[in-house]
SETI-808551 format. One record per atom (N, C-alpha, C, O, CB): x, y, z; residue number from 1. Coordinates in steps of 0.02 Angstrom, whole numbers, plus 32768, in hexadecimal, padded with zeros to 4 digits. Glycine has a CB too. Layout:
REM SETI-808551
(node (X Y Z) NUM)
...
//
This chain:
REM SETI-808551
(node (4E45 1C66 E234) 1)
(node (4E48 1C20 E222) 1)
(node (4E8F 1C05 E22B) 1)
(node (4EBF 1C26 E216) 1)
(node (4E31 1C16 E1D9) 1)
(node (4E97 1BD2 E247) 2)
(node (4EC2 1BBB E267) 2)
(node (4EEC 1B82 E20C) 2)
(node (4ED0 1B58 E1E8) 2)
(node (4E95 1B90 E2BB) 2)
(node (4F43 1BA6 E20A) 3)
(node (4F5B 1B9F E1CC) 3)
(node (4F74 1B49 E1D3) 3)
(node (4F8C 1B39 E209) 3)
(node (4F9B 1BDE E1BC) 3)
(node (4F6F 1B19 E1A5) 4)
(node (4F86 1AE2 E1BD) 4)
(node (4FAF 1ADE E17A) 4)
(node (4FA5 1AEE E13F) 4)
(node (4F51 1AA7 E1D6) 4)
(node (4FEE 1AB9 E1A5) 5)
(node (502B 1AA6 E165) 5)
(node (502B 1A5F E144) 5)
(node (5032 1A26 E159) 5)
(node (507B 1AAA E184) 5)
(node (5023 1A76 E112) 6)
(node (5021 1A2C E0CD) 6)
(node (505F 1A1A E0B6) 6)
(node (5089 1A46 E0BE) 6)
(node (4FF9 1A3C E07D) 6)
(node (506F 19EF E09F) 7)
(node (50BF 19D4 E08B) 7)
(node (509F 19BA E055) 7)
(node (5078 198B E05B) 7)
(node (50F2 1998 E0C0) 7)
(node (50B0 19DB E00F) 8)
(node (509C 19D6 DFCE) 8)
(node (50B4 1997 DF99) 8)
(node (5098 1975 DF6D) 8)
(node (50B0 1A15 DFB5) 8)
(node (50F9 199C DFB7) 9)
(node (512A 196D DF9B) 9)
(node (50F4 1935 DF80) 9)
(node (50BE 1930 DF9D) 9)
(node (5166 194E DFD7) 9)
(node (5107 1902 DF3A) 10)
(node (50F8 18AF DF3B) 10)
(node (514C 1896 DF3B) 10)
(node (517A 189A DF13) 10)
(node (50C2 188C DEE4) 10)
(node (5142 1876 DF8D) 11)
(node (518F 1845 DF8C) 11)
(node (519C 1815 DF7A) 11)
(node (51D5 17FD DF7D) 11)
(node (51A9 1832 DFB9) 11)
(node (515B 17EF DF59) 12)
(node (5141 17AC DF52) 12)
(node (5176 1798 DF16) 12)
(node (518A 1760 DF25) 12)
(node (50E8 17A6 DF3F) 12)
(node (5193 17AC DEE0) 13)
(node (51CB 1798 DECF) 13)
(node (51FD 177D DEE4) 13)
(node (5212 1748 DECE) 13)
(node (51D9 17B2 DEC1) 13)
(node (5219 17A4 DF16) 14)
(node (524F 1789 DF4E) 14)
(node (524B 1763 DF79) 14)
(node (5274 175F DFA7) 14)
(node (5264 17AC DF70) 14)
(node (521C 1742 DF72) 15)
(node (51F6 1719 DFAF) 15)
(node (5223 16C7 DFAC) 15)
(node (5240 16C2 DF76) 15)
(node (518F 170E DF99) 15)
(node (522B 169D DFCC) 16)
(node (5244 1663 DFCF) 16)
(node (5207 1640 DFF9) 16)
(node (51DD 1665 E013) 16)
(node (528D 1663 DFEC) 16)
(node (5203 15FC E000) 17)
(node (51C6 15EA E009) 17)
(node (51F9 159F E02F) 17)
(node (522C 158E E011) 17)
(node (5188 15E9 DFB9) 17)
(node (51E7 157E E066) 18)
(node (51FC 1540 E07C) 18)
(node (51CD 1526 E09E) 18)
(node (51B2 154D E0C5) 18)
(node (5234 153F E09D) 18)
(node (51B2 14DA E09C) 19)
(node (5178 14C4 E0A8) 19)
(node (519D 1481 E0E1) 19)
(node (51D5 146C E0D2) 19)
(node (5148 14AF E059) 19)
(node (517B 1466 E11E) 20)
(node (5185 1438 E142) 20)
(node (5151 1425 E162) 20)
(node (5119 143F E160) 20)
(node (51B0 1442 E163) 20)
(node (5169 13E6 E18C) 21)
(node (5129 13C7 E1A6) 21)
(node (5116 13F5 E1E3) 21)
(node (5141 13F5 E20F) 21)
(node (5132 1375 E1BD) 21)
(node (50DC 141D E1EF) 22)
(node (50C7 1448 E234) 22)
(node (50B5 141F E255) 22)
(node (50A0 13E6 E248) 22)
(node (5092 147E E236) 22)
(node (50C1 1449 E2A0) 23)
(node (50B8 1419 E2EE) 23)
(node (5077 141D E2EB) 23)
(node (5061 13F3 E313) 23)
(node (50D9 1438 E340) 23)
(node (5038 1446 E2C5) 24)
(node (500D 1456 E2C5) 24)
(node (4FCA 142F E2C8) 24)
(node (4FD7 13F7 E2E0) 24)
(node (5019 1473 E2A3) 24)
(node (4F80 1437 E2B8) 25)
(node (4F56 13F7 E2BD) 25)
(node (4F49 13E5 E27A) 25)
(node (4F58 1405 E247) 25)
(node (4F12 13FE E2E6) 25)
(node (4F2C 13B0 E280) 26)
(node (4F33 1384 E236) 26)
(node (4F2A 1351 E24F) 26)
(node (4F02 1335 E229) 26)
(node (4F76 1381 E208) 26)
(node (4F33 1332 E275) 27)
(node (4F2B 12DB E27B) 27)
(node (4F67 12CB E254) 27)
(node (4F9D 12E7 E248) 27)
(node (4EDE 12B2 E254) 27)
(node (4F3F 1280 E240) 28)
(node (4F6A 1261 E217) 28)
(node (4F99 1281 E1EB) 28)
(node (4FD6 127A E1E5) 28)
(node (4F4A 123E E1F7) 28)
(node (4F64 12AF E1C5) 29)
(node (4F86 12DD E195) 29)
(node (4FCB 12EC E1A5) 29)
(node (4FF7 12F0 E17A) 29)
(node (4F64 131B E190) 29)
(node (4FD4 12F5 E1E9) 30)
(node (5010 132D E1F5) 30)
(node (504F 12FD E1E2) 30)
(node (5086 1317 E1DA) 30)
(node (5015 1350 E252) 30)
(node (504B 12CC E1DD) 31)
(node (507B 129B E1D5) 31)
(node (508B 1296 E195) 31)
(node (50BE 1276 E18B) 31)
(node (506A 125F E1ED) 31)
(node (506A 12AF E15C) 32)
(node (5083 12A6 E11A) 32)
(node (507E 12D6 E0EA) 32)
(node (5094 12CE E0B1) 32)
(node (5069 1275 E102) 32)
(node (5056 131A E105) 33)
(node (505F 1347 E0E1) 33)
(node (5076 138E E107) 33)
(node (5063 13A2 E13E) 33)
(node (5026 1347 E0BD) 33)
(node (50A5 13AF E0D8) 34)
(node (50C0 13E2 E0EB) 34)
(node (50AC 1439 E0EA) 34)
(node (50BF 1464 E0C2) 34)
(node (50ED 13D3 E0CF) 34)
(node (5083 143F E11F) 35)
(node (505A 1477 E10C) 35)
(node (5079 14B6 E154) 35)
(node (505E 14E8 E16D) 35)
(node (4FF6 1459 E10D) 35)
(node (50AC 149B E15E) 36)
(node (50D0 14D8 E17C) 36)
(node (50FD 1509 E141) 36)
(node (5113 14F1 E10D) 36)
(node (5107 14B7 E1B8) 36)
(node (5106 154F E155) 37)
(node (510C 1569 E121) 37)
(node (5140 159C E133) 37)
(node (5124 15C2 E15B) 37)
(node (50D1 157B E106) 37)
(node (517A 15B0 E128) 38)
(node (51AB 15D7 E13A) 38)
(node (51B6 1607 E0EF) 38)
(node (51B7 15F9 E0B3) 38)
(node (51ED 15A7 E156) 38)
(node (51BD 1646 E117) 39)
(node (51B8 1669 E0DE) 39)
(node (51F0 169B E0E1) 39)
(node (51E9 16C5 E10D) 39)
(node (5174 1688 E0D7) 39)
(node (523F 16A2 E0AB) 40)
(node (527F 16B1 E0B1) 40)
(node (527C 16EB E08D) 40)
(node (5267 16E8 E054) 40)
(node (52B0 1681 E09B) 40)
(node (528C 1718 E0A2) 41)
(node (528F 176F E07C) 41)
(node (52D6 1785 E098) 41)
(node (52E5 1794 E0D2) 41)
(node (5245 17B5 E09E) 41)
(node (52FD 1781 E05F) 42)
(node (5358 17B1 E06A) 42)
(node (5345 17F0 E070) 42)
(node (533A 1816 E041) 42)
(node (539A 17B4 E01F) 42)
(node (5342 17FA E09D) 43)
(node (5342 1855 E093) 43)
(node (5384 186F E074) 43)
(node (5382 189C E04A) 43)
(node (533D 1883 E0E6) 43)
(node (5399 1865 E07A) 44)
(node (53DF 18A3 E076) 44)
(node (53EB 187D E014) 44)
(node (5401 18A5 DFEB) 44)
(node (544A 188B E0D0) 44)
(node (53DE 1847 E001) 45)
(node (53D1 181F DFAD) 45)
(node (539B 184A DFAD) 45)
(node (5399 1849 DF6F) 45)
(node (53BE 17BD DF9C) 45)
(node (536C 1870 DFBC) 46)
(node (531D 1894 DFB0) 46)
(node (5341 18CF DF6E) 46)
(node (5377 18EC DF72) 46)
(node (52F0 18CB E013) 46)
(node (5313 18D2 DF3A) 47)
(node (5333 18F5 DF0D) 47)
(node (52F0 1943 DF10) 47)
(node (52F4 197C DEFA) 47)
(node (5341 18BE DEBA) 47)
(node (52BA 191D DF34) 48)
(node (5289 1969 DF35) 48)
(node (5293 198D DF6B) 48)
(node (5276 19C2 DF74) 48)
(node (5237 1961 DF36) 48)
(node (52C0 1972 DF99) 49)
(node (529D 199F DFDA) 49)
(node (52F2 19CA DFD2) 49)
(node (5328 19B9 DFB8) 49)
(node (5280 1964 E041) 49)
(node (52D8 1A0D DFFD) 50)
(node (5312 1A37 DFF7) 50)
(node (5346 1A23 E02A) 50)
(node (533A 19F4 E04F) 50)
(node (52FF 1A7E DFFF) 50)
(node (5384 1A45 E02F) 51)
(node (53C7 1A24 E06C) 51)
(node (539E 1A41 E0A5) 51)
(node (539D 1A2B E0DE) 51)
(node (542E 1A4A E069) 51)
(node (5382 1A6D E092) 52)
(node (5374 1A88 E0DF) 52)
(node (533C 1A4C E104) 52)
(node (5342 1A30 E13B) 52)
(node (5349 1AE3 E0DB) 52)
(node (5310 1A46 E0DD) 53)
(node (52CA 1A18 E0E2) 53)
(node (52F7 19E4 E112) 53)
(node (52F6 19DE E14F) 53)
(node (52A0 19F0 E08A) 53)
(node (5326 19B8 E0D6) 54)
(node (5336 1980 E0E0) 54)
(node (536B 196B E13E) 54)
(node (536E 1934 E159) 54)
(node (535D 1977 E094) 54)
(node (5389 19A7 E153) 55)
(node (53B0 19BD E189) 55)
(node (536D 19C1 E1BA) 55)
(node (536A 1996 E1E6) 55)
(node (53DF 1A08 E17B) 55)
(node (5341 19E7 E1B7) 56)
(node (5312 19F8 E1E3) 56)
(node (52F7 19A3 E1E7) 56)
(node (5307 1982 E218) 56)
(node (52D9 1A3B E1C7) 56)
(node (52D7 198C E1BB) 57)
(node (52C1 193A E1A9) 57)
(node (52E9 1909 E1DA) 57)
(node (52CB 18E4 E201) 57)
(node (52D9 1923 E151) 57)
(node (5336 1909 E1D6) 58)
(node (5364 18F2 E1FC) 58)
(node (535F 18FE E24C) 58)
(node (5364 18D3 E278) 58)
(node (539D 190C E1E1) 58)
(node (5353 193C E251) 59)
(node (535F 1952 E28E) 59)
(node (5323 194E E2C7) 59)
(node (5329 194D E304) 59)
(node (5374 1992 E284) 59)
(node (52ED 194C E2A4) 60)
(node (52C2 193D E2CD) 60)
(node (5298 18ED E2CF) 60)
(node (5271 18DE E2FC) 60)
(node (529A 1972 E2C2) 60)
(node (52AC 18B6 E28C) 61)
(node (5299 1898 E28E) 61)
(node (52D2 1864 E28C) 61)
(node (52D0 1835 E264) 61)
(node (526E 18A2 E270) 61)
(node (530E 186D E2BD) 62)
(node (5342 184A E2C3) 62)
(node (534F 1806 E2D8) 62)
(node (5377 17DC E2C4) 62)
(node (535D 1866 E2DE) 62)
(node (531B 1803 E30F) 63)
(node (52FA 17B4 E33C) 63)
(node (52CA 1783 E307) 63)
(node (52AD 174F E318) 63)
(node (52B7 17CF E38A) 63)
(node (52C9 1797 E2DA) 64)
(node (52B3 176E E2A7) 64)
(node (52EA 1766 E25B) 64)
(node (52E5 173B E22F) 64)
(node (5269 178F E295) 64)
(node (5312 1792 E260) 65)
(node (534D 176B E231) 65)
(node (5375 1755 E23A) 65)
(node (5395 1760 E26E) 65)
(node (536A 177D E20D) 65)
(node (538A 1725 E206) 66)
(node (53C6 16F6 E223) 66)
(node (53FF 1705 E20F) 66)
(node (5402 1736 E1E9) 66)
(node (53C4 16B2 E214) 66)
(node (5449 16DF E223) 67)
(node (5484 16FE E21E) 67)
(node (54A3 1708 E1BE) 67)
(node (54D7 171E E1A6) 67)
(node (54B7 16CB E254) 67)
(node (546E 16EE E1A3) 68)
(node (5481 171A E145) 68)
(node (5459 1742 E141) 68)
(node (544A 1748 E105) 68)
(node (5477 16F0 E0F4) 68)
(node (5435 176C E169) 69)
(node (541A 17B4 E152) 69)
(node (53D1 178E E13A) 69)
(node (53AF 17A8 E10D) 69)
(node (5451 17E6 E109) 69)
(node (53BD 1751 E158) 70)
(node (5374 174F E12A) 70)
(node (5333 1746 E15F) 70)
(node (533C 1729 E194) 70)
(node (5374 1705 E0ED) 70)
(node (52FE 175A E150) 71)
(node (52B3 176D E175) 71)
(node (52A3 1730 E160) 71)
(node (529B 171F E126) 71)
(node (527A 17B3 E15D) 71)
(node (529F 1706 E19B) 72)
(node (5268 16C9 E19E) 72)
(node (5223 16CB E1C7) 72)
(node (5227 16D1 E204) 72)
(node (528C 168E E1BC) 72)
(node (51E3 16C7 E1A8) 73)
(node (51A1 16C7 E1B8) 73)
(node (5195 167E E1AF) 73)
(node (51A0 1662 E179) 73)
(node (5174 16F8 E18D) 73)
(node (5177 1654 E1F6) 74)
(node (5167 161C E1F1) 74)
(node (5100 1628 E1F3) 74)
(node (50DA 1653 E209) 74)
(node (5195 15EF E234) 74)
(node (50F8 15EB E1D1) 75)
(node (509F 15F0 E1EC) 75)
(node (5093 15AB E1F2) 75)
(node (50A6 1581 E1C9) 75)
(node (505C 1615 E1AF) 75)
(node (5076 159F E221) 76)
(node (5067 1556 E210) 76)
(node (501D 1547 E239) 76)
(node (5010 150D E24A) 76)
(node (50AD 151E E22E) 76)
(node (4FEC 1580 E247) 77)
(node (4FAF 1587 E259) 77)
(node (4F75 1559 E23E) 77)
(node (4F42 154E E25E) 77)
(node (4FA5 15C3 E24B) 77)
(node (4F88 1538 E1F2) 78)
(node (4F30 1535 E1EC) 78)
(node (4F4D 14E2 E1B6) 78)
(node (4F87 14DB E1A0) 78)
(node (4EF3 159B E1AF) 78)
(node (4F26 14BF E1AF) 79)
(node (4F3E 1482 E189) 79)
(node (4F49 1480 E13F) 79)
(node (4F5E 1454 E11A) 79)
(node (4F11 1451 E195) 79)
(node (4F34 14BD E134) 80)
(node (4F57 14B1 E0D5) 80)
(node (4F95 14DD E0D7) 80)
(node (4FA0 1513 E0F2) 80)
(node (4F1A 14D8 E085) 80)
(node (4FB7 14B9 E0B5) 81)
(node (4FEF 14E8 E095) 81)
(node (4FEC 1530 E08A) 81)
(node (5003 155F E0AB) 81)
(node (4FFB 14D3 E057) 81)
(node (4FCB 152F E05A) 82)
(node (4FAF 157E E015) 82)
(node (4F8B 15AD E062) 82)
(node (4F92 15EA E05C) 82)
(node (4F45 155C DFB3) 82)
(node (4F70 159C E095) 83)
(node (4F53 15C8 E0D4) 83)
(node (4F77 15F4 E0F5) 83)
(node (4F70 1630 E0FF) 83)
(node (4F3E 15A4 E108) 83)
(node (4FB1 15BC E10A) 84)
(node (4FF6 15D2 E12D) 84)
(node (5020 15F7 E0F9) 84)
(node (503C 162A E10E) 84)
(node (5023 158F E14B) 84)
(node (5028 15E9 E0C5) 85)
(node (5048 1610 E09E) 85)
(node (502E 164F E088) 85)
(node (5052 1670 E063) 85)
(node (5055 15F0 E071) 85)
(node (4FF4 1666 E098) 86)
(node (4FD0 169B E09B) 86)
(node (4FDE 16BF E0DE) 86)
(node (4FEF 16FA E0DC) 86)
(node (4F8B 168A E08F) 86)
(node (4FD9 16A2 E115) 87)
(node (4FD9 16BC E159) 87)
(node (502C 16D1 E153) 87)
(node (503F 1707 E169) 87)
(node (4FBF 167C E19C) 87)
(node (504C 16B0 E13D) 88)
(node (50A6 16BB E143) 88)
(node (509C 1711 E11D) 88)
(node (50AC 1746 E139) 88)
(node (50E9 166D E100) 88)
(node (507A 1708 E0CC) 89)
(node (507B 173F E0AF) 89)
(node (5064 177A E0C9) 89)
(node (507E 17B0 E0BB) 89)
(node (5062 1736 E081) 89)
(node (5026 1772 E0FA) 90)
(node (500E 17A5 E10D) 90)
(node (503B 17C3 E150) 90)
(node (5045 17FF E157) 90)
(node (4FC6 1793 E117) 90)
(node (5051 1799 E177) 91)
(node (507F 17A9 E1BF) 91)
(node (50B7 17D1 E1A4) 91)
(node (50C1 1808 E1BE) 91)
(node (50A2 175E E1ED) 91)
(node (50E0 17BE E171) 92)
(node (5116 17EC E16A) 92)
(node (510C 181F E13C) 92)
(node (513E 1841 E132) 92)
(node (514F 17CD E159) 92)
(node (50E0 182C E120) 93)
(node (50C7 186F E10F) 93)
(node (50A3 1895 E13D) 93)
(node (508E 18CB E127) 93)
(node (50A2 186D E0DC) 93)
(node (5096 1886 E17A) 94)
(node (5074 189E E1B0) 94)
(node (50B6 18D1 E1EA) 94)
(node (50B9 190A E200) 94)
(node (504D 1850 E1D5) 94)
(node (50F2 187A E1ED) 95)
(node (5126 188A E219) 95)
(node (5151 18C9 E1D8) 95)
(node (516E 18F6 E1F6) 95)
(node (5159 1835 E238) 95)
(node (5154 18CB E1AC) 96)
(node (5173 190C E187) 96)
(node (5148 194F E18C) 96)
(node (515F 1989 E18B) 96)
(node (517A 18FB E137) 96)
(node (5119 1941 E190) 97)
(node (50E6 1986 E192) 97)
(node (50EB 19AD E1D3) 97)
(node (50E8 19EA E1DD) 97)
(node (5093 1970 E18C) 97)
(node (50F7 1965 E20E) 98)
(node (50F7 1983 E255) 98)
(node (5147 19A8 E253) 98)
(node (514B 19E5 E25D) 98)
(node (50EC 193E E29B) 98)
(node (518D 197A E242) 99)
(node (51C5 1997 E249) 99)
(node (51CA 19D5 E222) 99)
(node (51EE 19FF E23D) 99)
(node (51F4 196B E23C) 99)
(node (51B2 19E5 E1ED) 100)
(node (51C2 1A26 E1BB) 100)
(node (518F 1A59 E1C9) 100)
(node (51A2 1A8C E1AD) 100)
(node (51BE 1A14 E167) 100)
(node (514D 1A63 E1EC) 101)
(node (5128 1A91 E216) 101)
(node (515B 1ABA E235) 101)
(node (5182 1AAE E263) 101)
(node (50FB 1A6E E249) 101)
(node (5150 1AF5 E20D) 102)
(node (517A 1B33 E226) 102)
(node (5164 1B36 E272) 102)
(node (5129 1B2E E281) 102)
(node (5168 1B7F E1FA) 102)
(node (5199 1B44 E2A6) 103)
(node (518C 1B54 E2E7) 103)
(node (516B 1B96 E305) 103)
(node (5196 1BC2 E30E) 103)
(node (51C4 1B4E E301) 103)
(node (513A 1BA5 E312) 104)
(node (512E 1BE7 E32E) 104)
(node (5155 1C03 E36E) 104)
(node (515A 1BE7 E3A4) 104)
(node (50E9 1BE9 E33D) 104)
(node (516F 1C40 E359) 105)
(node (5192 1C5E E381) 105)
(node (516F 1C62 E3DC) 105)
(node (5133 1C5C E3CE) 105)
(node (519C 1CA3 E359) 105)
(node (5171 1C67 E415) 106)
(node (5163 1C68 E43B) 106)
(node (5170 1CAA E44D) 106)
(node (51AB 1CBB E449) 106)
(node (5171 1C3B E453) 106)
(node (5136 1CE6 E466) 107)
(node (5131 1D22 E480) 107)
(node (5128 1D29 E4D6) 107)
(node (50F5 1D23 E4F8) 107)
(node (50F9 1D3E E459) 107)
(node (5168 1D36 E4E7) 108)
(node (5175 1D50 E528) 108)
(node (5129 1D56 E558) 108)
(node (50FB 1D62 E532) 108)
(node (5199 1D9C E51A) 108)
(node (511A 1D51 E587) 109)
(node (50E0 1D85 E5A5) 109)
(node (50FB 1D7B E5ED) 109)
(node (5121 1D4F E600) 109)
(node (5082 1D6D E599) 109)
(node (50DF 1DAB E610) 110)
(node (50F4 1DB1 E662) 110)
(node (509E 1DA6 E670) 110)
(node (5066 1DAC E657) 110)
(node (5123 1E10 E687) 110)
(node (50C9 1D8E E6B0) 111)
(node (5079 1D83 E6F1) 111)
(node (504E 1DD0 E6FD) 111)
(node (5062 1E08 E6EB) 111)
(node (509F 1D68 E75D) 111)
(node (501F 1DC4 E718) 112)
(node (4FFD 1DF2 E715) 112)
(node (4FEE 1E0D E765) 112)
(node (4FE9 1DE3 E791) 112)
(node (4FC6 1DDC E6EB) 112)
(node (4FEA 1E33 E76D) 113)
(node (4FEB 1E63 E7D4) 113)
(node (4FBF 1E20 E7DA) 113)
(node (4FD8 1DF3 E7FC) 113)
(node (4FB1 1ED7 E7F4) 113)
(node (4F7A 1E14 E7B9) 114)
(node (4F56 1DE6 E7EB) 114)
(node (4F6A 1DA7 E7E1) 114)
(node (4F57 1D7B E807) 114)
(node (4F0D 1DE7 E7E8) 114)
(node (4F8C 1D9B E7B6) 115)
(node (4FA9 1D4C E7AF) 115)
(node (4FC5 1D3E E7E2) 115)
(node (4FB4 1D0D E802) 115)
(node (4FD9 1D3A E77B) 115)
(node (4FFD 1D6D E7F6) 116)
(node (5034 1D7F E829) 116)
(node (5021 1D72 E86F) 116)
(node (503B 1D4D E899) 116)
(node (5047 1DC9 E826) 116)
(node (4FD7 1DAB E872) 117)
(node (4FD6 1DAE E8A6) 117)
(node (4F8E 1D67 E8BB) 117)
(node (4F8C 1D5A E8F7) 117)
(node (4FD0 1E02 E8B6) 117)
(node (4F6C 1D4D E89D) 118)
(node (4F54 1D0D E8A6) 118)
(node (4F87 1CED E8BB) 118)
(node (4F89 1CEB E8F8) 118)
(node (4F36 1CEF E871) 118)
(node (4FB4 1CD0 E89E) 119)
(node (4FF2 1CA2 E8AF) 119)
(node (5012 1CA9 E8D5) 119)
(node (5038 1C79 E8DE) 119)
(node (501B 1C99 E88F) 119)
(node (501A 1CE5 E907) 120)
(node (501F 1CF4 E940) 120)
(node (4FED 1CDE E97F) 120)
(node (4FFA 1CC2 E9B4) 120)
(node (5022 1D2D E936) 120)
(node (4FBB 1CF1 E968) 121)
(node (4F6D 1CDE E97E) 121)
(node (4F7F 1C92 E9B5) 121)
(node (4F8F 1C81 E9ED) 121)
(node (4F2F 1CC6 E925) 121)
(node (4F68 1C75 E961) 122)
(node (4F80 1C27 E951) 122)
(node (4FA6 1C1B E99E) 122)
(node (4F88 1C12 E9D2) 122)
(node (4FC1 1C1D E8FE) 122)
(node (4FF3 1C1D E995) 123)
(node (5023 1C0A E9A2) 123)
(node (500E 1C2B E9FE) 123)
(node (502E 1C10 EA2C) 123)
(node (5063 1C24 E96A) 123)
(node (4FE9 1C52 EA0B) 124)
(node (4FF0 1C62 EA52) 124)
(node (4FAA 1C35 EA69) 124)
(node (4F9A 1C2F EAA4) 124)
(node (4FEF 1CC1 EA65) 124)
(node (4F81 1C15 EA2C) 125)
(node (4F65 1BFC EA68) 125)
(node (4F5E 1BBB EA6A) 125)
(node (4F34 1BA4 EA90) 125)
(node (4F2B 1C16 EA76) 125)
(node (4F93 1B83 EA36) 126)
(node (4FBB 1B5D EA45) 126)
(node (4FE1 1B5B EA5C) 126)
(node (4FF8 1B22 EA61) 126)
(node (4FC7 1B4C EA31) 126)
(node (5008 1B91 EA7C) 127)
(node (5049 1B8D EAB6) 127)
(node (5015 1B92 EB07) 127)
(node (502E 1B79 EB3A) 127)
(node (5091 1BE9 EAAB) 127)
(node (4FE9 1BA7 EB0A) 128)
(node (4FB3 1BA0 EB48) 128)
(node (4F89 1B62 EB48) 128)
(node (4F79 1B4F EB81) 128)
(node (4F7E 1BDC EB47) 128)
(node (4F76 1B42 EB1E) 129)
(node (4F5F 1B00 EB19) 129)
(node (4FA4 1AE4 EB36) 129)
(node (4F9A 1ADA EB72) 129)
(node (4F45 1AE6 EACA) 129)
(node (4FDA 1AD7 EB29) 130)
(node (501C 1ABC EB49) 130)
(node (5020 1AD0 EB96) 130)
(node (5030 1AAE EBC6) 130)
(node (505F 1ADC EB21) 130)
(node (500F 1B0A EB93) 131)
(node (5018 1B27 EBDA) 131)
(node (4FF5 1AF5 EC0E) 131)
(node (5008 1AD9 EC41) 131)
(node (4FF5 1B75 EBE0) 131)
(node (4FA6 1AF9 EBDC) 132)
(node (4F77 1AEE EC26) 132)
(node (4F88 1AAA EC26) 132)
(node (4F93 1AA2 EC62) 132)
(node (4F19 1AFE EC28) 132)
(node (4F90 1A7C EC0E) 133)
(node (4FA4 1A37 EC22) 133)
(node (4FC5 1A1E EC4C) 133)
(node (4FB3 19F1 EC72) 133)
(node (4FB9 1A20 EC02) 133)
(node (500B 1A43 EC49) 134)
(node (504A 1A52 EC79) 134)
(node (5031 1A3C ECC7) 134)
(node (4FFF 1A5B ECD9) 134)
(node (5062 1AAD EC77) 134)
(node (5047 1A13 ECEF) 135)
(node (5032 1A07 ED35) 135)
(node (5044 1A44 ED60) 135)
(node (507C 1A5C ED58) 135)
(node (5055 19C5 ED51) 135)
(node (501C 1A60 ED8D) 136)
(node (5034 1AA2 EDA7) 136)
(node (506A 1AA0 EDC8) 136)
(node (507E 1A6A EDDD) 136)
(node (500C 1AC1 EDCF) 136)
(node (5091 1AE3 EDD3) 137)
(node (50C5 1AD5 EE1A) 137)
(node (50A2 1AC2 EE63) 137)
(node (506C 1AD8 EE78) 137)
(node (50EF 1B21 EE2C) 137)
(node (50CB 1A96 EE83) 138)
(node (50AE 1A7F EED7) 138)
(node (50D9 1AC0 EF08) 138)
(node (50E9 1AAB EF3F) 138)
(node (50D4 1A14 EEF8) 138)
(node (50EA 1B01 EEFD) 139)
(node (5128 1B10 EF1B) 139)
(node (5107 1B41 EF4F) 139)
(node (512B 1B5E EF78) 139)
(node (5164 1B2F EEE6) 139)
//
């Protein structure tokens, strides 16, 4: 059974919350209510996650923080507020689960005589397909 990694943490304390008008659909709506939803997490201010967590957090999810060390998740998908602010919640507990997924080591392997020698195969009778095309010598 194939092991899948959970990120246990609740960050929802630390959470900061900023609401604006989305480019999103709505009609009229979009003009007066603010149901875009940006969602601000300090990592390195994070008081649950460990230094190591928080470095790894940094390092792989760097194109999304800004120059004070903070994780901004925008949503602005669906026309209520409370939706997007769910979708924000769920994406960056998703993008932490993906960055902190221990890496599996990668195990060496060599080609195999018939791998080898197919690809040899291969390669001689695409260099004769080239051949026969070739206009003959007139000499």
């Amino acid at each position: 059974m194939k092991e899948v990694f959970r990120f246990s943490k609740d960050l929802s304390n630390e959470f900061k919350f900023i609401t604006s008008r989305s480019s999103g659909p709505g009609g009229q709506n979009v003009n007066k209510v603010n149901s875009k939803v940006e969602l601000r997490f300090s990592i390195f201010d994070s008081k649950l996650l460990t230094q190591e967590e928080k470095e790894t957090l940094f390092r792989k999810l760097y194109h999304h923080i800004n120059s004070d060390g903070v994780l901004i998740v925008s949503a602005q998908n669906e026309r209520s507020q409370l939706s997007n602010k769910e979708i924000a919640i769920e994406k960056l507990y998703q993008w932490i689960e993906l960055a902190l997924k221990p890496v599996k080591p990668r195990k060496k392997t060599r080609p195999t005589r018939a791998s080898k020698e197919k690809r040899i195969a291969d390669k001689q009778i695409q260099a004769k397909k080239k051949q026969d095309r070739k206009k003959p010598d007139l000499q």
